[in-house]
VOGU-3710 file (C-alpha; in Angstrom, 3 decimals, decimal comma):
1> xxxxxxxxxx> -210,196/-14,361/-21,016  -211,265/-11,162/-21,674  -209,487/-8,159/-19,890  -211,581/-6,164/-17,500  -209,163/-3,230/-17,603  -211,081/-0,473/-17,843  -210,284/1,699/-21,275  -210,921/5,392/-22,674  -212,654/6,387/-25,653  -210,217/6,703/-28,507
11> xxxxxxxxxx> -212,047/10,037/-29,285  -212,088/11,782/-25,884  -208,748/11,160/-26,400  -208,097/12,890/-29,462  -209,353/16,114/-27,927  -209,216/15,966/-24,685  -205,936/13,747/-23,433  -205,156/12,999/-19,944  -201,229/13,529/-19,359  -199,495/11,595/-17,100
21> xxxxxxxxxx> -198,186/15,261/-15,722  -201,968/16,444/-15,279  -202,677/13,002/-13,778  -199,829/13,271/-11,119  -201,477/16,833/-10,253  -204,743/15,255/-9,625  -203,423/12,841/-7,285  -201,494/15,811/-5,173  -204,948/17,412/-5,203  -206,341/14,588/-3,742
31> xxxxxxxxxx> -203,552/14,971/-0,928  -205,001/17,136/1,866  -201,266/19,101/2,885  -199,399/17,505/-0,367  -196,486/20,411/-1,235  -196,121/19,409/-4,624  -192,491/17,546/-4,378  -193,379/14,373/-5,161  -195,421/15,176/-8,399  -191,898/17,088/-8,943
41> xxxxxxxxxx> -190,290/13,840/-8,861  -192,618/11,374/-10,454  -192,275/13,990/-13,499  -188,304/13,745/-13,458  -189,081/9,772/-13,473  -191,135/10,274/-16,514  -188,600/12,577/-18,162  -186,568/9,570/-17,841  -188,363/7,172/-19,093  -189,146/9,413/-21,787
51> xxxxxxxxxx> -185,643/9,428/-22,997  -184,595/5,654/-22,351  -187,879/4,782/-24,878  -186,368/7,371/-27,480  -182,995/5,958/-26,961  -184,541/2,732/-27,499  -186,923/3,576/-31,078  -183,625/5,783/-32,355  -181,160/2,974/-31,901  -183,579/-0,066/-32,421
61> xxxxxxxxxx> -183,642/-2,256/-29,036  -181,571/-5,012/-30,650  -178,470/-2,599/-30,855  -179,223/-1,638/-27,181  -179,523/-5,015/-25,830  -175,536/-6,058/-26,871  -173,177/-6,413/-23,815  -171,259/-3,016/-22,226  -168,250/-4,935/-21,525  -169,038/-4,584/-17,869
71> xxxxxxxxxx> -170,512/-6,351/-15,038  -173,162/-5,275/-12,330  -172,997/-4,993/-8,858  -175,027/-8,727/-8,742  -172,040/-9,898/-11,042  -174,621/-9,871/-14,348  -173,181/-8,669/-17,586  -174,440/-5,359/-17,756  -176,192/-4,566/-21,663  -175,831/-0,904/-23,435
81> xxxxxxxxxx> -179,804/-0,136/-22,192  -178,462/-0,426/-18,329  -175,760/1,605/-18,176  -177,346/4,584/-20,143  -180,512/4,017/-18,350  -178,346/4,416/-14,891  -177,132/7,320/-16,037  -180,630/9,191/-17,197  -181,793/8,175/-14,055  -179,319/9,276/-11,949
91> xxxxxxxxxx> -179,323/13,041/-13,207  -182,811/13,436/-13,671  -183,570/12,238/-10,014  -180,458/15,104/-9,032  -181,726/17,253/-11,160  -185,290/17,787/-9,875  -183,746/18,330/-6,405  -186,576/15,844/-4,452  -184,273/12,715/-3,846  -182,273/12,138/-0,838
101> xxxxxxxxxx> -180,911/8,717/-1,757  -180,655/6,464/-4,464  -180,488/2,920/-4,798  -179,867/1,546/-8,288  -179,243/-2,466/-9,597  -176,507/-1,271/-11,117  -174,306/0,388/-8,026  -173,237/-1,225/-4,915  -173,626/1,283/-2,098  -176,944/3,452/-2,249
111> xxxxxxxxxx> -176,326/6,775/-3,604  -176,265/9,990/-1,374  -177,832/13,026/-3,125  -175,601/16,235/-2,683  -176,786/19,129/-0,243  -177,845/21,474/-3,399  -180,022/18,961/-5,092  -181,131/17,206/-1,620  -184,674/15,962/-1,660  -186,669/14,251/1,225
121> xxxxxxxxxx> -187,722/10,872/-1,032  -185,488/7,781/-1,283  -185,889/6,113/-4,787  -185,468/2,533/-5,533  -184,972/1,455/-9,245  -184,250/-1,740/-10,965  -183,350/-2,689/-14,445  -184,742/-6,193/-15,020  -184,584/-6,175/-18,308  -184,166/-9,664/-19,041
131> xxxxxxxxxx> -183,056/-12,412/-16,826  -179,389/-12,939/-16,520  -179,378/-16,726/-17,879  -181,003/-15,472/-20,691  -179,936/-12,431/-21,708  -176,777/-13,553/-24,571  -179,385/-15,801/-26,451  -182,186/-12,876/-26,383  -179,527/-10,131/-27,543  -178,363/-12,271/-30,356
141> xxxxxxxxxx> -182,198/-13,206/-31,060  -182,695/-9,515/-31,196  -179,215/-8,898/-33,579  -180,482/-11,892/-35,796  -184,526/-11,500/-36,254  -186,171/-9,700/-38,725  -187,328/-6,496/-37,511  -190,877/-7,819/-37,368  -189,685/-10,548/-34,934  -187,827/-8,233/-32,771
151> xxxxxxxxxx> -190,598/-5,276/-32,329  -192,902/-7,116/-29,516  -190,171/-8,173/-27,280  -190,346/-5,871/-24,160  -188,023/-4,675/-21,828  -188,220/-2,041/-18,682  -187,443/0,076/-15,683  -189,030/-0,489/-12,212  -189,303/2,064/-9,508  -190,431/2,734/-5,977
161> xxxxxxxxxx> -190,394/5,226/-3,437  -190,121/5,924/0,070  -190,588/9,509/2,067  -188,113/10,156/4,409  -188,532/9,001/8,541  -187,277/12,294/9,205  -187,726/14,931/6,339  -185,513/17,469/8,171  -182,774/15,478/8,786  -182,532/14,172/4,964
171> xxxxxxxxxx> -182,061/18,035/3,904  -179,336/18,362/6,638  -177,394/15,230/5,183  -178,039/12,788/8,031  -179,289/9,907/5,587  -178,822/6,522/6,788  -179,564/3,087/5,978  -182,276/2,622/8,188  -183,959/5,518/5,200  -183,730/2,794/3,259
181> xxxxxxxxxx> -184,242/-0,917/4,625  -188,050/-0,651/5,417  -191,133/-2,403/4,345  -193,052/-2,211/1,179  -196,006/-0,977/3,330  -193,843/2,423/3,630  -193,755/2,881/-0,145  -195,926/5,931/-1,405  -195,440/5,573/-5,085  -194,185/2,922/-7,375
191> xxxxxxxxxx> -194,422/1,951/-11,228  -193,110/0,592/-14,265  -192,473/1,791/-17,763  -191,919/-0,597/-20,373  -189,552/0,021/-23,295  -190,311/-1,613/-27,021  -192,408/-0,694/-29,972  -194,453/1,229/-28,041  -193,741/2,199/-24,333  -196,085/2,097/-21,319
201> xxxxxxxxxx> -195,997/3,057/-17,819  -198,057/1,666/-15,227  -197,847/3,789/-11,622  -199,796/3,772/-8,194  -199,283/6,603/-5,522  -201,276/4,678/-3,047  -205,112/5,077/-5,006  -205,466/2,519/-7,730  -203,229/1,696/-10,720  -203,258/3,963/-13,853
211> xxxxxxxxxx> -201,433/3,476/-17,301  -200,562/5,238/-20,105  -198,701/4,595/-23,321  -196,608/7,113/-24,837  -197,689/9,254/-27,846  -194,519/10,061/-29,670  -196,294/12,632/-31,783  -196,492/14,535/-28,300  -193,765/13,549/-26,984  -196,216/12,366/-23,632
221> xxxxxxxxxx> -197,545/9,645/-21,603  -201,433/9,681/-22,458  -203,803/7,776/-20,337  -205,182/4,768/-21,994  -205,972/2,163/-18,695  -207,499/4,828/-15,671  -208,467/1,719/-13,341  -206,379/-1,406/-13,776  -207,881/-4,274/-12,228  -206,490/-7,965/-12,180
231> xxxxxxxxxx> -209,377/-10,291/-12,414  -209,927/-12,415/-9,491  -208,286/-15,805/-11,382  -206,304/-16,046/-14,659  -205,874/-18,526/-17,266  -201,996/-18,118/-17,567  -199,525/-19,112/-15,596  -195,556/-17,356/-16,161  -192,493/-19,059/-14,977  -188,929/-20,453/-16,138
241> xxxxxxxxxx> -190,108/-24,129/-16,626  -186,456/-24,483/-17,360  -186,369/-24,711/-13,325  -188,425/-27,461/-13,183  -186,150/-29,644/-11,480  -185,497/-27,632/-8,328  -189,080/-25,965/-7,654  -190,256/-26,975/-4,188  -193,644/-29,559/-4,301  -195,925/-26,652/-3,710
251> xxxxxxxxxx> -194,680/-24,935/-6,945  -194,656/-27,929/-8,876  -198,299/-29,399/-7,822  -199,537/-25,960/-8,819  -198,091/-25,981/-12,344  -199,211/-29,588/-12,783  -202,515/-28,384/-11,860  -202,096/-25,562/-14,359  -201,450/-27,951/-17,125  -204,346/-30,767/-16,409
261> xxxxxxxxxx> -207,285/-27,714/-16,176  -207,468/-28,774/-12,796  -208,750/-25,166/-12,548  -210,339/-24,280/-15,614  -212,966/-27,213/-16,169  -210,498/-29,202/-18,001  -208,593/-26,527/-20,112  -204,917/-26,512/-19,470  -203,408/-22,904/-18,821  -201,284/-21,032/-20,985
271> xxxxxxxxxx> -198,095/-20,713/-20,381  -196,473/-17,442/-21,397  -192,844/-16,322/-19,943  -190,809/-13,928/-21,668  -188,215/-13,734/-19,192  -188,024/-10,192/-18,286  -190,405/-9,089/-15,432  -191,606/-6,071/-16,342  -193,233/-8,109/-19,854  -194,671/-11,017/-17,744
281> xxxxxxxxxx> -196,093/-8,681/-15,079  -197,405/-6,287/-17,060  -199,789/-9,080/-18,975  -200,499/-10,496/-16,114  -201,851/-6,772/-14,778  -204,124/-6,519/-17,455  -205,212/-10,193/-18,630  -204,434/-11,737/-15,130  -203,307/-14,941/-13,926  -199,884/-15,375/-12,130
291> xxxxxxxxxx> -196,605/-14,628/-11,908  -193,929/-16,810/-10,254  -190,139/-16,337/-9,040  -190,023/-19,279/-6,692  -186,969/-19,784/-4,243  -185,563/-23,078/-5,272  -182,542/-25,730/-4,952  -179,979/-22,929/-7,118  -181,950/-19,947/-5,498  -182,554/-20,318/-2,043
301> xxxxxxxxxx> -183,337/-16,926/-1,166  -184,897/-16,487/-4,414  -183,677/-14,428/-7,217  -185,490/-10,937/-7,494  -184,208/-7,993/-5,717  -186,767/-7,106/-2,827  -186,045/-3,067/-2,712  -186,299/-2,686/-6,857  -188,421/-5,643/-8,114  -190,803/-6,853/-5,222
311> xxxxxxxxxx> -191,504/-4,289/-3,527  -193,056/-1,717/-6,574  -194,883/-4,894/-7,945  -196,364/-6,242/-5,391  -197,485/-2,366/-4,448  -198,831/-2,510/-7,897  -200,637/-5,720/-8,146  -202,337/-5,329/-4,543  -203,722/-1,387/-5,448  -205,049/-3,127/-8,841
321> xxxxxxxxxx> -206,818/-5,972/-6,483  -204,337/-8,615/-6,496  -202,109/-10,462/-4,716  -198,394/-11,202/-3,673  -197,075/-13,456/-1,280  -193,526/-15,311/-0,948  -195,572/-17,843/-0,777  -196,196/-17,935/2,998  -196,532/-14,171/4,062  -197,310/-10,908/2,261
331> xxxxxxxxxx> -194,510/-9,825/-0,170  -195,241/-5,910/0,932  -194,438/-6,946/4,494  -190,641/-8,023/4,426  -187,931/-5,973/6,320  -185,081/-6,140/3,659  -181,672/-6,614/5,363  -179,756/-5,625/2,680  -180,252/-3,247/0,080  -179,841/-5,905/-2,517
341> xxxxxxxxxx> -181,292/-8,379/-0,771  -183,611/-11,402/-2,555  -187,044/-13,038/-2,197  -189,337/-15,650/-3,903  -192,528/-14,000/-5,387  -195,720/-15,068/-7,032  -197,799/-12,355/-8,051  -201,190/-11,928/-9,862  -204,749/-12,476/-9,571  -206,081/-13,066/-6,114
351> xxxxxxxxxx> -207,423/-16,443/-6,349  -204,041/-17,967/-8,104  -201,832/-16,587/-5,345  -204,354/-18,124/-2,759  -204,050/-21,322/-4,040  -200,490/-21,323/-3,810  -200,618/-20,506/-0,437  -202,613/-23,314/-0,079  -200,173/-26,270/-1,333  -197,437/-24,485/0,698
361> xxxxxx> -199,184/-24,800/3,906  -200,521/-28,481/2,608  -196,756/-29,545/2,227  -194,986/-27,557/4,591  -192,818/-25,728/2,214  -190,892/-22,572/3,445
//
């Protein structure tokens, strides 16, 4: 299928690019009262992401994919790329003196900005970089493959944020859970960047999905996708068949359905899963189709962290016209009980989503 993401011409580009700085700036123009903070912060984000992806093309991503000798907070073996990308994170979000609290993947108790660099915007950010079951065999892949081999696989930070219930007392230091453990609905910016031979970011504030693709002749994110749109249904479907065996009937009709062209006049789907979620989802922006995390008989509560993972994707996929649902309600509309705290999720094109919905209801599956 053809992607209907809508592109720029390569020579407007040349002379006249679109930063992701000066696009931030537009948005808070667009904001009758905006103060200028959170463009402040989305541009500490970028400044981070900016430096993981240089980490990443200095060192090669197979040397930054082997083990730190430490475990996570989720009790996942933590990899080289997730600790330093903590740590960027972590100071540039002090640093630009907008962020109240922190919660990261990789630390246990949400992180409580300092009076002098206090902020009034909570900031959510996860590390999937690839799936914990997988991980070992990818990082040897990546030691063992020729470089050619090893240059498309993809790996990324997430991130969503919140502004403060009460602004004023944030800056006095009375930050409390309750800051933090709120809908998706509340989010007013979230995105993506993806780290690998080239890196992209994807990032909503609430109007639409924008990308851009870093120019490392510049040294910037230049817009390259002003309007992402998923396309109404897909022809590929991503999820660990490897799971097979303890999907619910719902999940399993659809992917049987998927395979038989039950919903493509006879032509099976693809099946494409590279097993870390910022890959899968970002094809699945731009080429749509679906996305699936399903709670099963291992994963009750599903796998993906709802603060870090859900939340800034489903914003995502719903501001680029799709759709995500546990399956039976809206994604964006949990109340998290738990700042680490799991769902299921399928994500993607409208009409995919739907039809999962469908079979749940059909066979009564939670």
């Amino acid at each position: 299928m053809a992607s209907q993401v809508e592109t720029v011409d390569h020579e407007l580009l040349q002379t006249d690019p679109l930063t992701l700085s000066a696009w931030i700036l537009t948005q808070q123009h667009r904001s009758p009262g905006a103060r200028g903070r959170l463009t402040v912060l989305l541009n500490a984000i970028g400044v981070g992401c900016k430096f993981v992806a240089s980490a990443v093309r200095r060192a090669g991503l197979a040397g930054m994919m082997g083990m730190a000798g430490s475990e996570n907070v989720q009790g996942e073996d933590q990899k080289k790329l997730d600790v330093i990308a903590n740590e960027v994170f972590k100071n540039s979000l002090r640093r630009s003196g907008q962020c109240c609290i922190l919660i990261t993947e990789e630390e246990d108790e949400p992180i409580f900005i300092e009076k002098e660099h206090r902020g009034i915007y909570i900031v959510v950010r996860g590390c999937p970089w690839v799936e914990a079951h997988s991980a070992g065999l990818v990082g040897r892949f990546l030691q063992q493959a020729a470089p050619q081999d090893a240059v498309d696989f993809s790996v990324g930070t997430i991130f969503g944020i919140y502004k403060a219930k009460d602004p004023q007392a944030e800056l006095a230091g009375n930050s409390t859970l309750e800051d933090v453990l709120r809908p998706g609905t509340e989010m007013v910016a979230a995105g993506y960047c993806m780290y690998g031979s080239m890196a992209y970011m994807m990032i909503t504030t609430g109007n639409g999905v924008a990308g851009f693709t870093l120019d490392p002749t510049l040294g910037e994110f230049v817009i390259t996708h002003p309007k992402v749109q998923v396309p109404p249904r897909g022809t590929i479907y991503s999820i660990n068949e490897g799971n097979a065996a303890n999907w619910d009937p719902a999940t399993t009709k659809y992917v049987e359905n998927c395979k038989s062209g039950q919903y493509n006049n006879g032509k099976p789907y693809s099946l494409r899963y590279v097993g870390s979620m910022v890959a899968d989802v970002h094809r699945t922006l731009l080429y749509g189709g679906i996305f699936m995390y399903p709670a099963d008989k291992k994963s009750p509560s599903g796998k993906l962290r709802v603060l870090y993972e859900c939340f800034p994707m489903a914003f995502l996929v719903e501001q680029a016209g799709g759709k995500a649902t546990t399956g039976t309600s809206r994604t964006m509309e949990i109340v998290p009980t738990s700042i680490h705290g799991r769902a299921p999720i399928y994500l993607g094109s409208k009409e995919e989503v739907e039809e999962i919905e469908r079979l749940k209801k059909e066979c009564g599956c939670q």
